[in-house]
C-alpha positions as CSV (number, residue, x, y, z in Angstrom):
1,X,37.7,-48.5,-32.5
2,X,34.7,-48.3,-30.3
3,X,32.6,-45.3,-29.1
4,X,30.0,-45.2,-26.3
5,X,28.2,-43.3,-24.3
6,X,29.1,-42.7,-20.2
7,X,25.2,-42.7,-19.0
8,X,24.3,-40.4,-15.6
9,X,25.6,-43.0,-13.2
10,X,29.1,-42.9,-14.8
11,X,28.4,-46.6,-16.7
12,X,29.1,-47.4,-20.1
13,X,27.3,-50.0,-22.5
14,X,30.4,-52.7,-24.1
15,X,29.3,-53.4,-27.6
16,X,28.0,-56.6,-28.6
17,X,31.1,-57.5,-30.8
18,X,33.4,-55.7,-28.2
19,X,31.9,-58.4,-25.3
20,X,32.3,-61.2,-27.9
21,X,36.0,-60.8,-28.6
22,X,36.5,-60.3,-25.1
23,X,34.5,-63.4,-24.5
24,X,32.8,-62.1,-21.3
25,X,29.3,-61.5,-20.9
26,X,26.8,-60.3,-17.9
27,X,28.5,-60.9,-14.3
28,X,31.5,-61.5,-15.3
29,X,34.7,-59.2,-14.2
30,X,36.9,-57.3,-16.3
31,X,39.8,-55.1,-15.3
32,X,40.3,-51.7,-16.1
33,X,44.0,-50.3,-16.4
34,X,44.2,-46.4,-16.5
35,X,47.3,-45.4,-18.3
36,X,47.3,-41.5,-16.8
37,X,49.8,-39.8,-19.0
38,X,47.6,-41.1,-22.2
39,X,44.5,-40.5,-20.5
40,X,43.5,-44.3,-21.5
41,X,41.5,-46.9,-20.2
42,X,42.8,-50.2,-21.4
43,X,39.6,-53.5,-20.7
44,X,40.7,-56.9,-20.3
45,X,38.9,-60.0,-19.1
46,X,39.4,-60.9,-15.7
47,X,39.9,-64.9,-15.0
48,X,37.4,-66.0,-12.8
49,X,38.2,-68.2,-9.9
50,X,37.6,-71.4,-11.6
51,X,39.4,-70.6,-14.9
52,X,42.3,-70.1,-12.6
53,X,42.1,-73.3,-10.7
54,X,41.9,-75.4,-13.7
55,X,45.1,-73.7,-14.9
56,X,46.8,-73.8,-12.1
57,X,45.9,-77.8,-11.5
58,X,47.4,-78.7,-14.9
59,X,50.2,-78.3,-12.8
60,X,49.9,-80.4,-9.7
61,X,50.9,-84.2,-10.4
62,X,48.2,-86.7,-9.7
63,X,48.1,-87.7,-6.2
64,X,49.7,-84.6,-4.7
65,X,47.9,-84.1,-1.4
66,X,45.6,-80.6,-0.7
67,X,48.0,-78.1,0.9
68,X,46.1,-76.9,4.1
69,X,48.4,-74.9,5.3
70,X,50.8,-71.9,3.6
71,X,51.9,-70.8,6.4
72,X,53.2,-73.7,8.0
73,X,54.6,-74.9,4.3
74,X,56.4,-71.9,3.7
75,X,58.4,-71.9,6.8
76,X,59.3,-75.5,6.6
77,X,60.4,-75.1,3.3
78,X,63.2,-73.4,1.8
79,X,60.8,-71.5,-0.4
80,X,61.1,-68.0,-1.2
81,X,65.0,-68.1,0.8
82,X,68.2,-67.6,-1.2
């Protein structure tokens, strides 16, 4: 368990170890989910834009074209239809 302090502009300080574990550092974002009934905050590290495009290339077969256009893909696709 952690403890810090909320300074006069509402911020808080993440501990040193606390920012290590949760790998994130100056800049970066993290998410905050308030849980109201337990009056809880819960941090997590928020994927940056790049971290998410790597993963989601994994799974694009080499030599797929760029998709320029949803829109148009979507509705000459059966995608999303039952």
């Amino acid at each position: 368990m952690y403890t810090t302090t909320i300074s006069s502009q509402g911020q808080i300080t993440l501990p040193k170890s606390l920012r290590t574990a949760l790998d994130i550092s100056q800049g970066d974002l993290v998410t905050l989910d308030y849980n109201e009934p337990q009056k809880t905050i819960t941090i997590s590290r928020t994927e940056s834009f790049e971290e998410s495009a790597k993963r989601i290339s994994s799974y694009i077969k080499p030599g797929t074209p760029p998709l320029r256009d949803v829109r148009k893909f979507i509705e000459n696709s059966n995608w999303g239809q039952q």
